[in-house]
Residue frames as qw, qx, qy, qz and C-alpha x, y, z in Angstrom:
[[0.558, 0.073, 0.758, 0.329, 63.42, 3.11, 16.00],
 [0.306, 0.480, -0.304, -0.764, 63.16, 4.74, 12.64],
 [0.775, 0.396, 0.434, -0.232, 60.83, 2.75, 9.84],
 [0.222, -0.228, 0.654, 0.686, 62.76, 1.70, 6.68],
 [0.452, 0.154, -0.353, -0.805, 61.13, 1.98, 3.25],
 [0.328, -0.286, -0.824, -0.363, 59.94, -1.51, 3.12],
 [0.020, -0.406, -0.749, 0.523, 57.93, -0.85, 6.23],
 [0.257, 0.489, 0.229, -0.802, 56.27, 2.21, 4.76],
 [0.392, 0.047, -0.745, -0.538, 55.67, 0.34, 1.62],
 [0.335, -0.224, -0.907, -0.122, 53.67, -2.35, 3.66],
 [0.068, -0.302, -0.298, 0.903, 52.07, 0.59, 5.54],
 [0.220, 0.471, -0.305, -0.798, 50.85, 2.26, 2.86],
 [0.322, 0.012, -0.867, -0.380, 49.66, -1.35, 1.50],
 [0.082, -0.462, -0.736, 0.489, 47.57, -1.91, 4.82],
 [0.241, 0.525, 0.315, -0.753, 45.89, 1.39, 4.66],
 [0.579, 0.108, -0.496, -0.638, 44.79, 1.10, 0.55],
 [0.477, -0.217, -0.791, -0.317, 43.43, -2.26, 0.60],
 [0.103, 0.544, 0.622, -0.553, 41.56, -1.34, 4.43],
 [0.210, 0.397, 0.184, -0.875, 40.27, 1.17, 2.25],
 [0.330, 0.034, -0.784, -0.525, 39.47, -1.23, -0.85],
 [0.217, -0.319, -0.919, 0.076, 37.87, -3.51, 1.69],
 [0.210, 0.489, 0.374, -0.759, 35.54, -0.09, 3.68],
 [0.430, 0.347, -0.339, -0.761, 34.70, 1.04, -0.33],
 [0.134, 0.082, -0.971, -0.178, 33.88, -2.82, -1.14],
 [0.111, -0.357, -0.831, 0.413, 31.91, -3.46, 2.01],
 [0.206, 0.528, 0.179, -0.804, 29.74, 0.01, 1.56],
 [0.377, 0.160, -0.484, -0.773, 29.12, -0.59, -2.09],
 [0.339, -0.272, -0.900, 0.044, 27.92, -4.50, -1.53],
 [0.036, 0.569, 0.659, -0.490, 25.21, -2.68, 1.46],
 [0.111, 0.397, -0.002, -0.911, 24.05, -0.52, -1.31],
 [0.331, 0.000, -0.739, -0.586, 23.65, -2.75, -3.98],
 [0.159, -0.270, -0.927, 0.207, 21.59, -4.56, -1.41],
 [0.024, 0.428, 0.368, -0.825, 19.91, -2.03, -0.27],
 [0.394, 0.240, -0.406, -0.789, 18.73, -0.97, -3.91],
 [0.287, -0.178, -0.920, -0.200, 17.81, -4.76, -4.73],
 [0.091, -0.412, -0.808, 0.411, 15.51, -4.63, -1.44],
 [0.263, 0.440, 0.052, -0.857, 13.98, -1.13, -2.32],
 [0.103, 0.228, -0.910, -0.329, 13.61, -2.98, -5.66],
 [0.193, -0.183, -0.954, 0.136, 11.92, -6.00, -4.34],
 [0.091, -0.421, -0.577, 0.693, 9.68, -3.54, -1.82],
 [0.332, 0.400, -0.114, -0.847, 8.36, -1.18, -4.77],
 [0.382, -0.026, -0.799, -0.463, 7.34, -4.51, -7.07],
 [0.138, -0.268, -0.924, 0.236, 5.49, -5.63, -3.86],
 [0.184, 0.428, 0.125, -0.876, 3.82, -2.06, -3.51],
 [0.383, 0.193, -0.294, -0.854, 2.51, -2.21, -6.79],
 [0.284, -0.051, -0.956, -0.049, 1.40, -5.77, -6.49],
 [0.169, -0.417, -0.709, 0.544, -0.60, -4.94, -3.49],
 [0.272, 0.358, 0.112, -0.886, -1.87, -1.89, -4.78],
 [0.282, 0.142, -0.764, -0.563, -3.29, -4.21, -7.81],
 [0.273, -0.367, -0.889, 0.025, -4.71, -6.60, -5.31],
 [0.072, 0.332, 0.579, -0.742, -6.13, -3.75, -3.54],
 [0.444, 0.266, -0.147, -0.843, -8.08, -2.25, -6.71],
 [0.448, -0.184, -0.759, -0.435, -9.53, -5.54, -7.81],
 [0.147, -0.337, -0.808, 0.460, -10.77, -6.01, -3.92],
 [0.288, 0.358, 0.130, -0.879, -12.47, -2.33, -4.23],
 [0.297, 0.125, -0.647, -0.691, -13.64, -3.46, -7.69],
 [0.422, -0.194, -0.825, -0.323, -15.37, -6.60, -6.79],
 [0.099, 0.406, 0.607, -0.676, -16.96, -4.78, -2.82],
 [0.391, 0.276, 0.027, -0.878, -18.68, -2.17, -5.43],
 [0.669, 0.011, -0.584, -0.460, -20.22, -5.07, -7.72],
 [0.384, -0.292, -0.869, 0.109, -21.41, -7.08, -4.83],
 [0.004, 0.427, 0.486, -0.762, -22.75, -4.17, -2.77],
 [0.093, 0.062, -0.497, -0.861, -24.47, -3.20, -6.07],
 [0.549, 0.130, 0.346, -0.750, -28.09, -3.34, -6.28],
 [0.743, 0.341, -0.479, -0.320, -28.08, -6.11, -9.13],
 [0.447, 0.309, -0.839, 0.012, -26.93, -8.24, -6.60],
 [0.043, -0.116, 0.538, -0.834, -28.28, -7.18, -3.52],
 [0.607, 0.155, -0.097, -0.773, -31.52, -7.19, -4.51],
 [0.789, 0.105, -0.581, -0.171, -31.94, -11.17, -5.53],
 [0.397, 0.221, -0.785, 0.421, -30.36, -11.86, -2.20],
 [0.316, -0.101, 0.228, -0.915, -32.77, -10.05, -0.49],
 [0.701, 0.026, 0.011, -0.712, -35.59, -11.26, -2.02],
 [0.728, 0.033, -0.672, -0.129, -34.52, -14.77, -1.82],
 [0.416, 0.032, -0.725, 0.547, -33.45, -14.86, 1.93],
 [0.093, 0.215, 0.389, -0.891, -35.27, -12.07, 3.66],
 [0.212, 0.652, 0.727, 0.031, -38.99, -12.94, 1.35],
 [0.063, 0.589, 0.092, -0.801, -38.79, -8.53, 0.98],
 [0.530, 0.560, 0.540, 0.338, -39.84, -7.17, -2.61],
 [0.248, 0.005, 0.190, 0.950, -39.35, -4.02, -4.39],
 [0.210, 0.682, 0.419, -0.562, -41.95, -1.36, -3.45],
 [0.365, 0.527, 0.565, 0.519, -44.44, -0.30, -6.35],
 [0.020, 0.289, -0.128, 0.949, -44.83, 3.48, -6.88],
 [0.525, -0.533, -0.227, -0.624, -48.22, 3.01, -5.03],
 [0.806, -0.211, -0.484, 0.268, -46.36, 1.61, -2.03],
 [0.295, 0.235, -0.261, 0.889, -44.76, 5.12, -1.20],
 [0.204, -0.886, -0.416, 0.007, -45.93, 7.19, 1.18],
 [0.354, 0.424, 0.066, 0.831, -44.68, 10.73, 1.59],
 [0.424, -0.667, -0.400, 0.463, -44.45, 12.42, 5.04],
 [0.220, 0.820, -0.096, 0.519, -44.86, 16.48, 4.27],
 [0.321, -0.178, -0.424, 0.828, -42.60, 18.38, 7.45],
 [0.169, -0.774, -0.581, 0.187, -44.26, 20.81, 9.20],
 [0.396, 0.741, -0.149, 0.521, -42.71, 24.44, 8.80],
 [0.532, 0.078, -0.461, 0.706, -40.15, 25.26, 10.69],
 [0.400, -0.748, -0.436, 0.300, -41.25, 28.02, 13.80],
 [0.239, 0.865, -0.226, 0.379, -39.65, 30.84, 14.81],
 [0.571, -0.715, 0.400, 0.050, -37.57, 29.16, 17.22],
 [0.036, 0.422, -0.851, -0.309, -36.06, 26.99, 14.16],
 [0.388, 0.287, -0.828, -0.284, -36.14, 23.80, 13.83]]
């Protein structure tokens, strides 16, 4: 059986618009794809924000301006006066070392 023109017309119509619909379908998972990258880099920086105020507020509570009052209110301790030190000399080292 030989194929008259309209057949290869409606051929030829099948295979462009499968290929409209492959180019369609591939752009649409890209655009997505971007949006979600997108979405995934605002969350990054978000998180990296919440991470530097967390760092921010460990070093000012682990600080000695705070640390210190806590101390001495819970634990009764005090800050040693300079006549509180003592000062342990080493011996010299040997000749076998250390």
């Amino acid at each position: 059986m030989r194929l008259k023109g309209r057949h290869w017309l409606m051929l030829w119509l099948i295979i462009f618009l499968g290929v409209l619909v492959a180019i369609t379908t591939r752009q649409t998972a890209g655009f997505q794809t971007a949006r979600r990258v997108r979405e995934l880099r605002e969350q990054r920086l978000a998180l990296e924000a919440q991470r530097g105020d967390l760092e921010r507020r460990i070093r000012a509570g682990s600080s000695r301006q705070v640390l210190v009052p806590i101390v001495q209110r819970a634990l009764g301790l005090h800050e040693p006066a300079d006549s509180e030190f003592v000062l342990f000399a080493m011996p010299p080292a040997g000749p076998g070392g250390r």
